[in-house]
N, C-alpha and C positions, 0 to 999 in steps of 0.2 A: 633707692626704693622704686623710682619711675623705672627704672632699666628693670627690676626684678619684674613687676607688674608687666611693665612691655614683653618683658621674655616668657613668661610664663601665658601672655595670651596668643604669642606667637606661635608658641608648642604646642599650647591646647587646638589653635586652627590647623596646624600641621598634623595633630595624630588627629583631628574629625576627617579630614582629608582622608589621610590614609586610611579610616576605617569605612569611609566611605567607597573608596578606592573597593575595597575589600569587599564590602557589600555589593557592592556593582558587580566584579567580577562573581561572585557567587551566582548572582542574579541571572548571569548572561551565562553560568557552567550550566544551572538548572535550567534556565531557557534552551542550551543543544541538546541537553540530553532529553531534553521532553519532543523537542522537534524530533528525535532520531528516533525514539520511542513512537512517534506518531508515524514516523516512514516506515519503522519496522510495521506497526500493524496495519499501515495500506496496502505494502505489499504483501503481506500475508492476504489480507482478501483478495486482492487482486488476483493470488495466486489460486486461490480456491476459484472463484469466477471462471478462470479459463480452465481451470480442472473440468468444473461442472457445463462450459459451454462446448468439451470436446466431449463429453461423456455424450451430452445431447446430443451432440451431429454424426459422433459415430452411431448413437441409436438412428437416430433419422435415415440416416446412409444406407443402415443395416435396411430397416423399413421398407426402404423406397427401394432398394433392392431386391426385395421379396415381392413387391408390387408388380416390378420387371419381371422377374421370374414368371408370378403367374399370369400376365398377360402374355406373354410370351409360349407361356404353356397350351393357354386358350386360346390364343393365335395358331397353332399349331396343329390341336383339335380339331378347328375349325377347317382349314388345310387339307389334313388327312383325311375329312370326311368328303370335301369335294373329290378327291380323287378317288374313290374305290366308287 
């Protein structure tokens, strides 16, 4: 009777283990896949960020280009009139 009682509390420690076992591993699939989930959507913004910080510098660029043109053009005015 002591050997059935010993065995059978040895087996009940052995499958808590293992569903512990089980549990844990669960634990640590849902913890990657929430990590990966959390890197897919950094890099997603991330990806938007530099979208929207080349949009800005090619406007600027464009801008500051035009800026040059017309000084450039006033410059030139300016020029022309000394000469005649």
């Amino acid at each position: 009777m002591k050997k059935l009682v010993v065995s059978l509390a040895v087996m009940g420690m052995v499958l808590s283990v293992a569903s512990c076992r089980e549990t844990t591993g669960e634990k640590a699939e849902e913890a990657v896949e929430a990590a990966a989930q959390d890197t897919e959507n950094n890099l997603e913004r991330a990806g938007e960020a530099i979208e929207e910080a080349v949009e800005e510098t090619g406007e600027a660029l464009e801008a500051a280009g035009e800026e040059i043109e017309e000084e450039v053009e006033g410059t030139d005015d300016m020029n022309g009139d000394d000469d005649n």
